[in-house]
C-alpha positions in Angstrom: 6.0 -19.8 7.4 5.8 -17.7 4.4 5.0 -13.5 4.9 1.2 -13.1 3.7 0.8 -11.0 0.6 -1.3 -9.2 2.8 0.9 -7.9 5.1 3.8 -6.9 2.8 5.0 -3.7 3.3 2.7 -3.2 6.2 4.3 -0.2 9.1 4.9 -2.1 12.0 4.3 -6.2 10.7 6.8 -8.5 12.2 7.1 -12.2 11.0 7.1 -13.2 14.8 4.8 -15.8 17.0 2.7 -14.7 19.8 5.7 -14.8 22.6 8.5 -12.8 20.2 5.6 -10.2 19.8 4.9 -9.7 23.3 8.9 -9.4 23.8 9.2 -6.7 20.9 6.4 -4.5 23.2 7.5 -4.9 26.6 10.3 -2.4 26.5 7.0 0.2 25.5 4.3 -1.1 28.0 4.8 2.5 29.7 4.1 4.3 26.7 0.5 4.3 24.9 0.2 3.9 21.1 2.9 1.9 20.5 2.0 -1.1 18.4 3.4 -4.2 16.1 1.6 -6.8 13.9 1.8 -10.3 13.7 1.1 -12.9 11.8 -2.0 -15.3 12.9 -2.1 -19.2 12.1 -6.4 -18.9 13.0 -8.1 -19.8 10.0 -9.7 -16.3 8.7 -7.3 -14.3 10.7 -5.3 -12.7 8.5 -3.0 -11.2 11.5 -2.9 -9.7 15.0 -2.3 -6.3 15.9 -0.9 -5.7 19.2 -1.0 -2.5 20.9 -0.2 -0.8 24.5 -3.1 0.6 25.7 -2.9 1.7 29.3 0.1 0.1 30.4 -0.7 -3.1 29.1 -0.7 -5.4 25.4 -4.2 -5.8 24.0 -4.8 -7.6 21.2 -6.7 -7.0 18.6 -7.7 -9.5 15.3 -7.7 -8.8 11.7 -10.1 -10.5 9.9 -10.6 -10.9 6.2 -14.0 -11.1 4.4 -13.6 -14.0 1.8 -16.9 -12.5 -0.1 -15.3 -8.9 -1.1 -11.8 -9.3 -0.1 -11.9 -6.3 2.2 -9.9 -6.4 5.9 -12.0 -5.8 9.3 -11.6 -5.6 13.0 -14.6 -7.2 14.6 -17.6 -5.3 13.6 -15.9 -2.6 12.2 -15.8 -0.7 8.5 -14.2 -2.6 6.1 -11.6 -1.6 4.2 -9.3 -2.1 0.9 -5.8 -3.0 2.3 -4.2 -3.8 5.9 -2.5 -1.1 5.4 -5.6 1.4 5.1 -7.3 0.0 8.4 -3.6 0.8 9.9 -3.6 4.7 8.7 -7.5 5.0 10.2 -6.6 3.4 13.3 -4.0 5.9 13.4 -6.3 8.5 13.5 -9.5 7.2 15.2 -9.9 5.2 18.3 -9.9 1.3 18.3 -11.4 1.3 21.3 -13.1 4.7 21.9 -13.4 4.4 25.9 -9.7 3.6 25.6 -9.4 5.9 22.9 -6.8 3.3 21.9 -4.8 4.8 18.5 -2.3 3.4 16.9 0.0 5.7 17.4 3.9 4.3 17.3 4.8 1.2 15.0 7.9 -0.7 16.5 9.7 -1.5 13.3 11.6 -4.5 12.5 15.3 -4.3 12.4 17.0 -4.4 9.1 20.1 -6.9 8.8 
């Protein structure tokens, strides 16, 4: 499986499935904010970010309008890159009950 153009360069992507993700973020469960992406194989899912929000992995989809080639989370603001809708998740709440912020990318190890 070949790393989306999309997601090069993104803080915090992994090239990992669904189950190497979830073992990347257990060691952090305890610790809110901390968060990876991952690619998706859903058609018009560009990739998944996952993110510990009160002890526990949610997930959360990145979608990708085909019309103006701007990235989304469900029913959110568009915007120009992946890694834009990164930085304002960074800063404003996902989730704003949860206030759910991406706060700490886990990194992929260099070899």
């Amino acid at each position: 499986m070949e790393i989306k153009a999309d997601l090069r360069g993104v803080t915090g992507y992994h090239h990992v499935n669904k189950n190497e993700a979830r073992d990347l973020i257990q060691p952090y469960l305890g610790q809110d904010g901390y968060y990876l992406l991952r690619p998706s194989d859903q058609d018009g899912i560009v990739c998944i970010i996952c993110v510990v929000v009160k002890m526990k992995l949610e997930n959360y989809r990145v979608s990708k309008d085909k019309q103006t080639g701007k990235y989304f989370l469900h029913k959110s603001e568009p915007f120009p890159s992946v890694q834009e809708l990164v930085n304002y998740y960074a800063l404003n709440p996902i989730i704003t009950e949860a206030m759910t912020l991406l706060l700490n990318p886990i990194m992929a190890e260099e070899n």
